[in-house]
C-alpha positions in Angstrom: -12.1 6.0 10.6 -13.5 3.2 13.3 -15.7 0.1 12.1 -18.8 0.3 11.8 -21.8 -2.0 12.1 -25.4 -1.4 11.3 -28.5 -3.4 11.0 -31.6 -3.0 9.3 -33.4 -3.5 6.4 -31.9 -3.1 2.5 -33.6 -3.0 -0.7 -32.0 -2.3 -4.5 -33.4 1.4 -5.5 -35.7 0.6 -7.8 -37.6 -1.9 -5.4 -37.7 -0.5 -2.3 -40.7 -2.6 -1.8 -38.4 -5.6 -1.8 -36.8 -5.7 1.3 -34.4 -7.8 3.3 -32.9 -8.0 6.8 -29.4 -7.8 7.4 -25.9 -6.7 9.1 -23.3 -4.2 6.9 -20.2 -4.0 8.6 -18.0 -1.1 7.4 -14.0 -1.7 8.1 -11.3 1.1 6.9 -10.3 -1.7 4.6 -13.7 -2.4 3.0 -17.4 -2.8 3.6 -19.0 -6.2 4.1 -23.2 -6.5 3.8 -24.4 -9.9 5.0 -28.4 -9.9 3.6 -30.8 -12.9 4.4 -32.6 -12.8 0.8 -31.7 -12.4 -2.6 -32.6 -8.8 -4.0 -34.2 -9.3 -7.6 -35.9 -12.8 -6.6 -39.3 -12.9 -6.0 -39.6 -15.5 -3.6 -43.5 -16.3 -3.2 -43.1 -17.7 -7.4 -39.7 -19.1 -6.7 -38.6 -17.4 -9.9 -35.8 -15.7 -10.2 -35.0 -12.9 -12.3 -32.2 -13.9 -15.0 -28.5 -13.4 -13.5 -27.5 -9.8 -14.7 -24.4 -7.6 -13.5 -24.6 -5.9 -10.3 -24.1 -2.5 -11.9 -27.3 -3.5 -14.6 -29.4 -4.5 -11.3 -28.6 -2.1 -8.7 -26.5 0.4 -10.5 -23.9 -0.7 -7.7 -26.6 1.4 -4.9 -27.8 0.0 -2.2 -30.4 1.1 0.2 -31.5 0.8 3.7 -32.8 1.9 6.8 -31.1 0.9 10.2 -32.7 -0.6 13.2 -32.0 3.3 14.5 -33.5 4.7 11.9 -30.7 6.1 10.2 -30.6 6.2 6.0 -27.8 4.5 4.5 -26.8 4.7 1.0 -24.2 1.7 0.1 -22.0 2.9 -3.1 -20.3 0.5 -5.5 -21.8 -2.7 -4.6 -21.0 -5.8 -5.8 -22.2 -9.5 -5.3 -18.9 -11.1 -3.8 -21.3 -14.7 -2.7 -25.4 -15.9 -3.6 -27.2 -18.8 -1.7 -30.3 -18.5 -3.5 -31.7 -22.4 -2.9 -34.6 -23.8 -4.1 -37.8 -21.8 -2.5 -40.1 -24.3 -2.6 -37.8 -27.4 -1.3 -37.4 -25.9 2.1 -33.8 -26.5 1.6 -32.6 -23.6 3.3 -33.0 -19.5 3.2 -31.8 -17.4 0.5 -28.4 -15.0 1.4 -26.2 -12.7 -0.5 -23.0 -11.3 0.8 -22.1 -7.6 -1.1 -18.6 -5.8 -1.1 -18.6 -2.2 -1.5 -16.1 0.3 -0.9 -18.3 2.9 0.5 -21.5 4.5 2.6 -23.4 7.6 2.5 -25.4 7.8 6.2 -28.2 10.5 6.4 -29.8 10.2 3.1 -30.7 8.2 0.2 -29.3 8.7 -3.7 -30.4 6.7 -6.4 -27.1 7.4 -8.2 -23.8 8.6 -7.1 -24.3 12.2 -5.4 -22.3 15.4 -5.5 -21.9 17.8 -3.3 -21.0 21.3 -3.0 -19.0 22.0 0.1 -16.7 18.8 2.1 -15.5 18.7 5.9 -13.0 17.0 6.4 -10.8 15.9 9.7 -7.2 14.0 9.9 -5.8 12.4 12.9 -2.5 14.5 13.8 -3.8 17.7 12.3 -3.9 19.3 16.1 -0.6 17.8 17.0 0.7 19.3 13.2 -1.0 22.6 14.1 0.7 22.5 17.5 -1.0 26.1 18.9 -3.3 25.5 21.5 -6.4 27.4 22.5 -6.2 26.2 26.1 -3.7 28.6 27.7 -3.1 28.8 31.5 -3.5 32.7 33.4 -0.4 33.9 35.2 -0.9 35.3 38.4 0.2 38.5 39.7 3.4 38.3 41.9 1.0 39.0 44.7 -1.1 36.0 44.1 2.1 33.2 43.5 1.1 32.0 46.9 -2.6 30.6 45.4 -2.9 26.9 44.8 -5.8 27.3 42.4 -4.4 27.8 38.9 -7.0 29.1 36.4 -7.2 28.6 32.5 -8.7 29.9 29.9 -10.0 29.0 26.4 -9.0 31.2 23.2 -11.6 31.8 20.6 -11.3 29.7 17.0 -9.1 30.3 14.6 -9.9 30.3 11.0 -7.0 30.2 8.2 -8.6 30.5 4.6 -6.7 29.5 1.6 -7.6 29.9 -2.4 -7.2 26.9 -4.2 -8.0 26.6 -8.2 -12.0 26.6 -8.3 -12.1 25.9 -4.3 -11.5 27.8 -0.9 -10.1 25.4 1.5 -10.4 26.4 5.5 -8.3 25.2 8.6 -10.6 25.2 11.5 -8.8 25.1 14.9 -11.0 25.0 17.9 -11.0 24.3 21.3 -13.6 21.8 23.1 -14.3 20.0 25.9 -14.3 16.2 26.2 -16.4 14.6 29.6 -16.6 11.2 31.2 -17.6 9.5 34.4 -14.3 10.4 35.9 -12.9 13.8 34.7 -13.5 16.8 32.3 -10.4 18.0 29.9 -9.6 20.8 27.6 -8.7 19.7 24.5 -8.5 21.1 20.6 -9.1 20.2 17.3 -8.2 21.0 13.8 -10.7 20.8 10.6 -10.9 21.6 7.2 -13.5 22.6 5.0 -13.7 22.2 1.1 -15.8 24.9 -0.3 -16.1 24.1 -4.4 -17.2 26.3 -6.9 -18.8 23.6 -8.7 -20.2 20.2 -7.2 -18.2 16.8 -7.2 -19.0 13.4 -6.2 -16.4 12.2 -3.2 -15.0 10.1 -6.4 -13.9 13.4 -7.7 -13.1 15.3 -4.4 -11.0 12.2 -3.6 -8.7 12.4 -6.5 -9.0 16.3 -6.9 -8.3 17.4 -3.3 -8.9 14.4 -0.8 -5.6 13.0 -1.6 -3.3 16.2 -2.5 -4.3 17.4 0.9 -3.7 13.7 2.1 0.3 13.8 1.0 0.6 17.3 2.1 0.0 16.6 5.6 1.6 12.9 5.7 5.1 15.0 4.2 4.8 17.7 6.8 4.5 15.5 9.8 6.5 12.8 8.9 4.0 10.0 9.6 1.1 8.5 8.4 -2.0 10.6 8.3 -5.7 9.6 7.4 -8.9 10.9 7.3 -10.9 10.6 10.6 -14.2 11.9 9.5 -15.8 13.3 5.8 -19.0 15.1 5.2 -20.5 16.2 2.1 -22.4 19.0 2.2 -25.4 20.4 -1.0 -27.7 23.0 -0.8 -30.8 20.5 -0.1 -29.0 19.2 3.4 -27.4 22.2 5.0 -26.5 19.3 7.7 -24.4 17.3 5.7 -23.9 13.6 4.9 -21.7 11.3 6.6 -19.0 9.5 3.9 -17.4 6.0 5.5 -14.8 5.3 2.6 -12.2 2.8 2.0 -8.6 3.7 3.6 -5.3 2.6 2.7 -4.2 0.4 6.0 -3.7 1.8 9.1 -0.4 2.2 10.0 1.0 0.9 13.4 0.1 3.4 16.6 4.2 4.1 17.4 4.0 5.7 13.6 1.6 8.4 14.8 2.2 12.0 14.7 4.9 13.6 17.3 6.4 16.5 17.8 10.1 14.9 17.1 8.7 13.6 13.4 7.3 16.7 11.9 9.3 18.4 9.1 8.1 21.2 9.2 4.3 23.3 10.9 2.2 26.1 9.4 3.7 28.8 11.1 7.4 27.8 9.8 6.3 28.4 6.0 3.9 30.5 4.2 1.1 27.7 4.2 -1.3 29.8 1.5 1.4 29.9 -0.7 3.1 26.6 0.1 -0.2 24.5 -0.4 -1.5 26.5 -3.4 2.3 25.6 -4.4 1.6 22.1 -3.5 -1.7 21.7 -5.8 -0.3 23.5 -8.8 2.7 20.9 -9.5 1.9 17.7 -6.6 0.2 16.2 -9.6 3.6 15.8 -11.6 5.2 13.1 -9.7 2.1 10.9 -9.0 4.3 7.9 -9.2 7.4 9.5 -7.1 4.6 10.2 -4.4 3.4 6.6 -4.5 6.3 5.0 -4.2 7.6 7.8 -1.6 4.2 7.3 0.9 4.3 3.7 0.4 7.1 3.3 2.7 5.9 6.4 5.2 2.5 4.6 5.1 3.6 1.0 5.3 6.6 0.1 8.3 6.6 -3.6 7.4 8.8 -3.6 4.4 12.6 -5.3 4.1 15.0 -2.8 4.1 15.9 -3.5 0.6 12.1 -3.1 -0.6 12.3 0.2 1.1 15.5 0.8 -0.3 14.5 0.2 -4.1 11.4 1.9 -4.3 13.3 5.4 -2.9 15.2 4.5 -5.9 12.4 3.8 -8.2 10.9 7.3 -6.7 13.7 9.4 -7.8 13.8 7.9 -11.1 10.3 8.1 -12.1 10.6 11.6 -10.8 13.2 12.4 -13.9 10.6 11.0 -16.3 8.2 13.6 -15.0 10.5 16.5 -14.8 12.2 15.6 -17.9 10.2 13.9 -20.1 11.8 14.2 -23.6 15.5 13.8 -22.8 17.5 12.5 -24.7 21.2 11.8 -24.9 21.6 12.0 -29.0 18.9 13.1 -31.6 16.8 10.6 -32.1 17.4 10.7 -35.8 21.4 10.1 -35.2 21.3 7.5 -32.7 19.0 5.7 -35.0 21.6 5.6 -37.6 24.0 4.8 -34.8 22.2 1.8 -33.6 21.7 0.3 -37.1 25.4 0.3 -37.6 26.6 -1.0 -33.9 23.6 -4.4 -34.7 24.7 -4.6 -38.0 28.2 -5.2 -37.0 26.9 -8.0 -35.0 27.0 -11.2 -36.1 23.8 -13.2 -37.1 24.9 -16.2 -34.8 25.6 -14.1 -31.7 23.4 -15.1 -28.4 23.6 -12.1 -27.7 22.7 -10.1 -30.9 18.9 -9.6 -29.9 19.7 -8.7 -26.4 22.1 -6.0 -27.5 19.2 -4.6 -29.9 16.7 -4.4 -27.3 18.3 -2.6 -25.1 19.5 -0.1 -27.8 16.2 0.3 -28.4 15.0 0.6 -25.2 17.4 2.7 -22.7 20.5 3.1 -25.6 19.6 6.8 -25.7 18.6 7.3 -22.3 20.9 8.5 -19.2 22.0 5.9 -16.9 20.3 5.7 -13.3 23.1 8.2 -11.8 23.1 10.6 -14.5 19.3 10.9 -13.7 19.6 11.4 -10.1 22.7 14.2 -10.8 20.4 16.0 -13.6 17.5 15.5 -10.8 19.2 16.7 -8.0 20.5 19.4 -9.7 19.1 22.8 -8.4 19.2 20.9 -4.9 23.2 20.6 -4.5 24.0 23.4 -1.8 21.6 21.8 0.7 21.8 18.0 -0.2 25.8 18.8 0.4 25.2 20.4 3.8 24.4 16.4 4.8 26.6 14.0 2.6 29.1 14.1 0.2 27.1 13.6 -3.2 29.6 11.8 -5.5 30.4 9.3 -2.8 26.6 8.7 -2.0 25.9 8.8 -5.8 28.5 5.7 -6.7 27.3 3.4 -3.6 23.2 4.4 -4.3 24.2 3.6 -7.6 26.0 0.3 -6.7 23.6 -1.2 -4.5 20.7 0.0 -6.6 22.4 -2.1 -9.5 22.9 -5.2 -7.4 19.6 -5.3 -5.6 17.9 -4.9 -9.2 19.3 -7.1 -10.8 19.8 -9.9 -8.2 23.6 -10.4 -8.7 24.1 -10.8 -4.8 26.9 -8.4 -3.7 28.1 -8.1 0.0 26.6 -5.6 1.1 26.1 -5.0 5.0 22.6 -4.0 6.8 24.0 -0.6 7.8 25.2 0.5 4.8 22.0 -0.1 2.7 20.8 1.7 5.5 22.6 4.8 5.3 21.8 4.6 1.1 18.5 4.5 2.0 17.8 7.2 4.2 20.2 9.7 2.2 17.6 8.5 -0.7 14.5 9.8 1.2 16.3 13.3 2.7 16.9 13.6 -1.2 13.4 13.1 -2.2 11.8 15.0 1.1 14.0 17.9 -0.6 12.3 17.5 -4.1 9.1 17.0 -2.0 9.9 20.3 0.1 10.4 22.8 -3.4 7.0 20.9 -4.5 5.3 22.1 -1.5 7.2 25.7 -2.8 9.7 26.2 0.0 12.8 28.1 -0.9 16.1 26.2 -0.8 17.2 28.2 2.3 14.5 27.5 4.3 14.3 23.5 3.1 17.9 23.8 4.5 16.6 24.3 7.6 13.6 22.0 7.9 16.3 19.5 7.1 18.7 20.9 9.5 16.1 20.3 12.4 15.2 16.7 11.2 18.6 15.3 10.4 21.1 17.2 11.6 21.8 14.6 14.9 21.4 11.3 12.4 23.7 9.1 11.9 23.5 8.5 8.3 24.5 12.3 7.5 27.6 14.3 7.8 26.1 17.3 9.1 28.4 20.4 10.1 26.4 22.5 12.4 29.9 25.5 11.5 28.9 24.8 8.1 26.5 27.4 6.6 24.3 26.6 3.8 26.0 27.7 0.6 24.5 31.1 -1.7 
């Protein structure tokens, strides 16, 4: 989404006769309103309304009306700094600066609205998409000779996919785009949220904005994010703009290519795979946020990036097994009693010992947890590396980097760990998103099969 900047006048709600002048500036990473008055102060008294909580004031709304005349509803306001001087000194005019982390343009609530229906575009979903409607007409072999070449445009194409209590729709279209010097062809790609029951953007956000989000960032290979949003009701068929708070952009060379992608729609079963996707994406929230971090972030050490694959795959084993255990509980009780009670009293080390008994005794080490994880994934992870020599380094270096005991470990091969780490989790990602292991051997194939962190045996067949 681009910054924005609008000026106008604002007033709280349930004042709209109080007004003030001033310039909101909306940035991917926040919103910024800069107003010349203090809303809740009436000025021609010089008394001021006692100091109350944003929320209690304004309900966190703000209202206004640009110098366009465009309606602008401000959501979850907040007062970040107040120069409210003395009125009848002269000393100086009255200011407020808000923070809010998002704008409604085309209409104004006086609480957070809902809406039935959401559009929504991302950057990279044409280049995902890759099919054009702009094709070029072959001529006849009698007509090679012409110098004119003509094109033509395909109609849109609509793919419609069930979700759980919504109907999501991929809009691929073909358009024109003018200036002073030239007209081109281009496409686009949009989706549509159609919901059987209305949610704010709060609840679309968490509920579809984001699955859909990680979806597309994992199939590309690159950082995604939303380029436009529109909320749609039943009272304005037109729709209401949404400028929301981003994560960071990521830097341009990280946009999406055709040399990134994992894998497009037409190489999977995308109904299935996204209805896939939304049925189990929820189960490894913190495996996905420590996954996209990286994908969405270029900037980290190569041991930060390095750790948090490992933290990834880890917290992945809590989600998929979330109650194992290596003993009973009731026997390794009995077991840790006697192993402190054989301690003595006046060891430094007694308490230690206990804690961690009681805290990871009866759990599996960090390379069990990867072998239980990986599990089902053997005969295509193997197609890459060998697993029990990958296994003791990740394990090695994951052990040393934790715990700080500084081990020699060179650049490349943390490297190498660390990129066998995230083919591992782009696997587990790949049978979330409900591709079969045969085909994830082949997105995999595709992606990795020249790198030079693999072993890969293009003779080699993946394994029944």
């Amino acid at each position: 989404m681009d910054s924005k900047t609008f000026k106008g006048e604002w007033w709280a709600p349930d004042d709209p006769e109080e007004r003030v002048a001033g310039i909101i500036e909306y940035m991917p990473s926040g919103g910024n309103a800069e107003l010349f008055g203090v809303l809740g102060t009436d000025l021609e008294l010089g008394r001021d309304i006692p100091e109350r909580p944003i929320d209690d004031l304004h309900q966190g709304i703000l209202h206004g009306e640009t110098t366009d005349a465009e309606l602008i509803t401000i959501a979850d306001a907040v007062v970040a700094e107040e120069n409210n001087p003395d009125v009848l000194s002269d000393a100086g005019i009255s200011t407020t600066r808000y923070q809010f982390s998002r704008i409604y343009i085309g209409e104004h609530f006086d609480t957070e609205p809902a809406f039935s229906q959401f559009s929504v575009s991302f950057d990279g979903l044409a280049e995902w998409f890759g099919a054009s409607r702009v094709e070029m007409e072959v001529p006849d072999e009698e007509d090679l000779d012409e110098v004119n070449l003509k094109f033509y445009v395909k109609e849109h194409k609509e793919i419609n996919i069930d979700l759980q209590s919504a109907q999501l729709t991929f809009f691929i279209s073909p358009g024109v785009s003018s200036s002073s010097q030239e007209t081109t062809l281009t496409e686009s790609v949009s989706m549509n949220i159609c919901l059987d029951a209305e949610l704010t953007f709060k609840e679309f956000r968490n509920e579809y904005l984001q699955p859909l989000q990680r979806y597309i960032a994992l199939a590309t290979g690159a950082p995604v994010q939303p380029t436009s949003i529109t909320g749609i009701d039943s009272s304005n068929v037109q729709g209401v703009s949404i400028l929301t708070n981003i994560p960071e952009f990521a830097p341009g060379d990280r946009s999406v290519s055709p040399v990134g992608i994992l894998f497009k729609p037409d190489e999977v079963n995308l109904e299935q795979s996204i209805q896939h996707w939304f049925a189990n994406e929820s189960s490894a929230e913190y495996m996905f946020n420590s996954y996209f971090g990286i994908i969405y972030n270029s900037q980290l050490y190569l041991e930060h990036e390095f750790l948090s694959l490992a933290v990834a795959l880890e917290s992945y084993f809590g989600h998929k097994f979330p109650d194992y255990e290596l003993m009973d509980s009731g026997e390794y009780r009995d077991l840790r009693e006697g192993i402190v009670d054989g301690i003595p009293d006046d060891a430094d080390a007694k308490d230690r010992i206990e804690n961690l008994l009681i805290s990871i005794g009866n759990l599996p080490s960090f390379s069990n947890k990867l072998e239980l994880v990986i599990d089902e994934f053997h005969q295509v992870i193997e197609l890459f590396i060998d697993w029990d020599s990958t296994l003791s380094q990740v394990t090695d270096i994951r052990h040393d980097l934790a715990h700080g005991l500084g081990r020699d470990y060179t650049s490349k091969q943390v490297a190498i760990a660390r990129y066998r780490l995230q083919l591992i989790i782009e696997c587990i990602l790949l049978d979330i998103a409900g591709i079969e292991n045969e085909h994830k051997a082949k997105i995999l194939i595709q992606k990795y099969q020249d790198a030079d962190f693999v072993d890969f045996d293009p003779d080699r067949p993946p394994q029944e």
